[in-house]
C-alpha positions in Angstrom: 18.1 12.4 -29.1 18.4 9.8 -31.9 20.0 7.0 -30.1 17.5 7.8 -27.0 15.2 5.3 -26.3 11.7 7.3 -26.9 10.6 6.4 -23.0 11.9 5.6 -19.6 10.2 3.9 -17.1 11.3 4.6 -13.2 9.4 2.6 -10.5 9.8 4.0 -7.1 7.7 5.1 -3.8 9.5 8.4 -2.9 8.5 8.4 0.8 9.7 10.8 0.5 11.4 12.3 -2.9 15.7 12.6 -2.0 18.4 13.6 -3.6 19.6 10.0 -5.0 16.4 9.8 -6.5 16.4 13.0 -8.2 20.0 12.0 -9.7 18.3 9.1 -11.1 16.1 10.7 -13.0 18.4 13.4 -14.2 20.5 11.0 -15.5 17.4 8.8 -16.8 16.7 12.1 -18.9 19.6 12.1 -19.9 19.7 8.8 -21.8 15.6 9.1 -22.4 13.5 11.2 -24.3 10.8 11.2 -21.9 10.4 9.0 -18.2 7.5 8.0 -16.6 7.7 8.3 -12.7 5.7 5.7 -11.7 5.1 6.3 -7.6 4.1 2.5 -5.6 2.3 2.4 -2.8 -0.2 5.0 -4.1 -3.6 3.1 -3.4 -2.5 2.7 0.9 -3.6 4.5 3.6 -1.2 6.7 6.0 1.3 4.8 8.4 4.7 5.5 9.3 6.7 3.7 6.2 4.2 5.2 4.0 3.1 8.4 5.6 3.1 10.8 2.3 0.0 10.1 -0.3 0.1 10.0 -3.9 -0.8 13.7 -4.3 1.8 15.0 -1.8 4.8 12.6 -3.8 3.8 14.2 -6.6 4.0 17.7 -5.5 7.5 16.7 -4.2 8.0 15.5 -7.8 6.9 18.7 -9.1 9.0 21.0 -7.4 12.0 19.6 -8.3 11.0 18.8 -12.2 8.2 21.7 -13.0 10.1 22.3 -15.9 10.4 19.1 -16.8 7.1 18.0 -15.9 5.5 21.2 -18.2 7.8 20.5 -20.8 5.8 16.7 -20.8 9.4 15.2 -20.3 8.8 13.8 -17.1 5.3 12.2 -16.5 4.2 11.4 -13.0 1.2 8.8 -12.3 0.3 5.9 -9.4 1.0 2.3 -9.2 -0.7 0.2 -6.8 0.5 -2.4 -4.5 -0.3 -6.1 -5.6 1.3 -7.4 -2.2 0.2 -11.2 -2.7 0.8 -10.7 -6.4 3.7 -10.2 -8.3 1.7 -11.0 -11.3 -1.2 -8.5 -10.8 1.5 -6.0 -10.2 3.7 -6.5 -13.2 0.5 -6.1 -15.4 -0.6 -2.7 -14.1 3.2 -1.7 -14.6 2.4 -3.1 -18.0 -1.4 -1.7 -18.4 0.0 2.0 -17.2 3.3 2.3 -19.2 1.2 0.9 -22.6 -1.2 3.6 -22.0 1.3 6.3 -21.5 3.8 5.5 -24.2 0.5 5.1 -26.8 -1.3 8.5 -25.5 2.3 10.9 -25.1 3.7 8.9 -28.2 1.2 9.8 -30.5 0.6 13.3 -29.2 -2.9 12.6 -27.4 -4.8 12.1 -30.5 -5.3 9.4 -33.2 -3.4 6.3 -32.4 -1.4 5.8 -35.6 1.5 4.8 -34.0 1.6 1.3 -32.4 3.8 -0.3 -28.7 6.4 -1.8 -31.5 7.4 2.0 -32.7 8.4 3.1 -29.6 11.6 2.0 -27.5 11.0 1.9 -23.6 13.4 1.5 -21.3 13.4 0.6 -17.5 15.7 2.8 -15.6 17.5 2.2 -11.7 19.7 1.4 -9.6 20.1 -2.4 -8.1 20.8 -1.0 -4.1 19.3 -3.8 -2.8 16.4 -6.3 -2.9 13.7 -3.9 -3.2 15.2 -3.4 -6.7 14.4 -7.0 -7.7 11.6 -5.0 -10.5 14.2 -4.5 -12.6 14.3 -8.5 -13.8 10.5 -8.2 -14.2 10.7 -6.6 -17.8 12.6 -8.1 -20.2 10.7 -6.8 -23.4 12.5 -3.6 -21.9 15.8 -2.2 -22.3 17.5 -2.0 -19.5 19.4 1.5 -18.0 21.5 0.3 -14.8 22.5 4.0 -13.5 25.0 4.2 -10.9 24.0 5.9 -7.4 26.4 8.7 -6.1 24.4 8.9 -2.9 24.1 5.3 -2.3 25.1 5.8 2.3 21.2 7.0 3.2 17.5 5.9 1.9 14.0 7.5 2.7 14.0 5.3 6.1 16.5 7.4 7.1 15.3 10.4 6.5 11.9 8.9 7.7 13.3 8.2 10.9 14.9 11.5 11.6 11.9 13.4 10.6 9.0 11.3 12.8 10.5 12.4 16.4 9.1 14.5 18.9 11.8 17.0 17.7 11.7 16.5 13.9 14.5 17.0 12.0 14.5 17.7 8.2 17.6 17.0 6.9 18.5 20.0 4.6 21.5 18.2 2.9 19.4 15.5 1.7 16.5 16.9 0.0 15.8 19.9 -2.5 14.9 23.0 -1.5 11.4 22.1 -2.4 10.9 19.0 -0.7 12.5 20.2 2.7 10.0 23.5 2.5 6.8 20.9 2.3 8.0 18.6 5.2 8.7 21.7 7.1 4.9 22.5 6.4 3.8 18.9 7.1 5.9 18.7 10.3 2.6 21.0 11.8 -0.5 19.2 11.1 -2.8 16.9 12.3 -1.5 14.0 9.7 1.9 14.4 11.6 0.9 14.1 15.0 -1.0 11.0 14.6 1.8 9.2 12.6 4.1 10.6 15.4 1.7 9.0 18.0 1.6 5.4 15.8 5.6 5.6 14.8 6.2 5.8 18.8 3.7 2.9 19.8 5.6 0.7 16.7 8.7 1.4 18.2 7.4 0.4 22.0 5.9 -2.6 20.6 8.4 -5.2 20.3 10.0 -4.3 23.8 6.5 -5.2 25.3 5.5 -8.6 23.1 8.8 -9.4 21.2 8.8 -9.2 17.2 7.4 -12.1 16.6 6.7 -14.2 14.9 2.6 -14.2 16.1 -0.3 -16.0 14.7 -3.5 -14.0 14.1 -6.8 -15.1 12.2 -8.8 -12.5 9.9 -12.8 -13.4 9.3 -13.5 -12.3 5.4 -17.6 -12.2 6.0 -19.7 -11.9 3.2 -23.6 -11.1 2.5 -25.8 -10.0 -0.3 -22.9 -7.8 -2.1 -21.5 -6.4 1.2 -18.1 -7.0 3.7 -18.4 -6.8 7.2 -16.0 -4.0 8.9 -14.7 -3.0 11.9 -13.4 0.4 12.6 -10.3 0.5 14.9 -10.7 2.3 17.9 -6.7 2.4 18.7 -3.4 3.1 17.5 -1.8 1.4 15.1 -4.6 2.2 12.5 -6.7 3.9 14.8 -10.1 5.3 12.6 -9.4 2.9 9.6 -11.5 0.1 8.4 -10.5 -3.6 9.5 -11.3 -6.8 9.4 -12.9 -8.4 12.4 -9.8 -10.5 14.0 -7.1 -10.3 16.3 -4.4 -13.0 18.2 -4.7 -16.6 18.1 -5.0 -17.6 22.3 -3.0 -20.0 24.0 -4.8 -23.7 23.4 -7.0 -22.1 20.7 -7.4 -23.6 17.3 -7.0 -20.6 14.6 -10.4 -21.4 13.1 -11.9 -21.3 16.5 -9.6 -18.2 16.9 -11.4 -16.6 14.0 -15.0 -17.5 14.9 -14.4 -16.1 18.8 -12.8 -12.3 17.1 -15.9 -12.1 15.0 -18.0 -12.7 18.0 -16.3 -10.2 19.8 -15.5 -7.4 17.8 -18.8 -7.3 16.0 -21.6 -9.0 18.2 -22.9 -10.0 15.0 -26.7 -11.6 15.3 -30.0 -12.6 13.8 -33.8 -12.1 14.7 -32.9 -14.8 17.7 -29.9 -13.1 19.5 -26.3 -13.0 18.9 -25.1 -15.9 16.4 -23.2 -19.3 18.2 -20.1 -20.6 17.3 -21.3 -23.7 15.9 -23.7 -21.3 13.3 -21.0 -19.2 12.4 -18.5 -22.0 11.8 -21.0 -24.0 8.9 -20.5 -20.7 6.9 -17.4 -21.2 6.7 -16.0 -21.7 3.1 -13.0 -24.2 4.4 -11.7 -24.4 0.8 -11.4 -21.0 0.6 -9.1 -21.0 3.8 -5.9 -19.0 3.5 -2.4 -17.6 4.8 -1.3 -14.1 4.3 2.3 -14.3 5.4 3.9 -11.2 3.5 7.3 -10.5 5.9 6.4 -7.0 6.0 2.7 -6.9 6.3 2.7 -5.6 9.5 4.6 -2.3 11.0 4.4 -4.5 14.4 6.2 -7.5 13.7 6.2 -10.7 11.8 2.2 -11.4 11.8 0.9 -14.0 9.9 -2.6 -14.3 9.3 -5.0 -17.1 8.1 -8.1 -15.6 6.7 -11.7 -17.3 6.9 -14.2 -16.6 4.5 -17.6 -16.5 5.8 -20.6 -17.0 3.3 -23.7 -15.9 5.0 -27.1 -16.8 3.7 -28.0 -13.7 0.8 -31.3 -11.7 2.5 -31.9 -7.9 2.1 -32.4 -7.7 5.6 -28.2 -8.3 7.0 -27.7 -9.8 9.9 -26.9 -7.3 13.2 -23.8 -6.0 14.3 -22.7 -3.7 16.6 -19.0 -3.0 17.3 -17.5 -4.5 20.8 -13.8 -4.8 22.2 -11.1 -3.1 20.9 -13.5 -2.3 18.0 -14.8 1.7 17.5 -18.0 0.3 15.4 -18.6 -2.5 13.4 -20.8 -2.2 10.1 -21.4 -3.7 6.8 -19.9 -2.1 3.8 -21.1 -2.6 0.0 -17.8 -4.2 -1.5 -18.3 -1.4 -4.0 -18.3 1.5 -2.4 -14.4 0.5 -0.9 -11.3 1.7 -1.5 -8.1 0.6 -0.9 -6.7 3.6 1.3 -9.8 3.2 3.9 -8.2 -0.3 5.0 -5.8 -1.1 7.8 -2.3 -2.3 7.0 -3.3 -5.5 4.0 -6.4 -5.9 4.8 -7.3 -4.7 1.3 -5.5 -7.0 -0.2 -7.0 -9.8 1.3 -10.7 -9.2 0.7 -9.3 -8.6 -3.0 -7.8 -12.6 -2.8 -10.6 -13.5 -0.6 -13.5 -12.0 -2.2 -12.6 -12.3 -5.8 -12.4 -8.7 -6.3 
């Protein structure tokens, strides 16, 4: 193993775990003394591109590589999505691999080894432009491996298996793999991603694809977020902003102001809120875009966010949850998590809140 490098590093989100991906890292260990599967997505909840958590791609992982993974060859840990920040993302990459490579490289104990005495490399295949990670790295060495099964992807098989019928397709995953979709195929966590893959695909035949204008209200007070939780499908039980479609003739701020209104009924010790109140919270400098092209399972949706600031008491203002909302609360900001949130609506507090 002496002209190895010492680690590999293969970024992927496995949704699920296939046969070309298990020839990558095969022939990553082949060229590596040790790789470190790093699975994205891991910090999202449940939808239909991303209906497998970061526990159950493991366990994928592990039946394949057990031996492997006992022998300490192969390493398996999350990566979170950064979606409005390449930067953020690249550094937990960073943050994650330096911890690994200092912790496995030194044997878990004293650090007397440093970064600069071990060679890492980043390991791949460039099938298309979700592959554009492999130009983020250059203090890396590079390992281009060439993909044998390059005719299918995890859409595929994602698409074949989410039918009312589901088909697990045998000649495309390990024995391992195929046993635990068989198993998923019968729960509760299928049906309802079965019910919300349907209504995505109904969706554009009814409104079109797009593109739509919605606005998001980011609302603020004494250390806590104002939440709604959604009552239907797509995202039906998870926590979302208060927002919704721009109207015809509406201005998108207006737009905003009118969903929070609606959704959450939110009021003081005189009644429910007006407009004209709500609007002088408004921080207009803080006023933003999320326009990510895939931010939305529905369609092309771009949103403008609006950050409320409301006055800091320790008695919050009332809400109570209204429309297409299930309930409306406040949250602390630190009691969140990333997987309780509806589609991005993580990320943008995080932009929006400072998080």
């Amino acid at each position: 193993m002496a002209n190895k490098a010492d680690f590999g590093v293969f970024i992927g989100r496995f949704q699920p775990l296939h046969i070309g991906h298990e020839h990558v890292i095969r022939q990553a260990l082949d060229q590596v003394k040790r790789l470190i599967v790093l699975v994205g997505s891991a910090n999202v909840a449940r939808d239909p591109r991303n209906p497998f958590t970061f526990d159950e791609r493991a366990a994928m992982i592990r039946s394949s590589f057990a031996y492997e993974m006992a022998e300490g060859r192969v390493m398996v840990e999350p990566l979170h999505d950064h979606l409005y920040s390449d930067t953020a993302w690249v550094a937990e990459v960073q943050r994650r691999v330096n911890a690994i490579v200092l912790d496995a490289g030194n044997g878990g104990g004293f650090q007397a080894a440093g970064l600069r005495d071990f060679r890492v490399a980043l390991t791949g295949y460039g099938k298309d432009a979700s592959s554009y990670y492999l130009k983020l790295f250059p203090e890396w060495d590079n390992i281009q491996i060439d993909s044998q099964y390059g005719t299918f992807s995890s859409t595929d098989v994602r698409n074949r298996f989410f039918q009312r019928i589901p088909e697990v397709p045998v000649s495309i995953l390990s024995s391992g793999v195929a046993k635990w979709m068989d198993d998923f195929k019968l729960g509760e966590n299928f049906r309802a991603l079965l019910e919300e893959a349907e209504y995505l695909a109904d969706y554009p035949k009814q409104w079109g694809t797009g593109p739509f204008v919605t606005a998001d209200a980011v609302v603020i007070q004494s250390g806590h977020i104002l939440l709604i939780e959604r009552g239907q499908t797509p995202g039906k039980g998870l926590l979302a902003l208060p927002g919704g479609f721009v109207e015809a003739g509406e201005r998108i701020r207006d737009g905003a102001i009118r969903e929070l209104r609606e959704e959450t009924g939110i009021a003081d010790s005189k009644g429910q809120i007006p407009p004209a109140m709500l609007a002088s919270f408004i921080e207009d400098s803080r006023t933003r875009v999320f326009d990510a092209p895939n931010r939305s399972l529905r369609g092309r949706i771009i949103t403008h966010a609006f950050l409320f600031r409301l006055p800091e008491r320790r008695k919050l203002f009332k809400v109570k949850g209204a429309d297409d909302a299930a309930h409306a609360s406040w949250y602390r900001l630190g009691d969140l998590t990333s997987d309780m949130l509806f589609e991005d609506h993580w990320s943008i507090i995080e932009q929006m809140a400072d998080l």
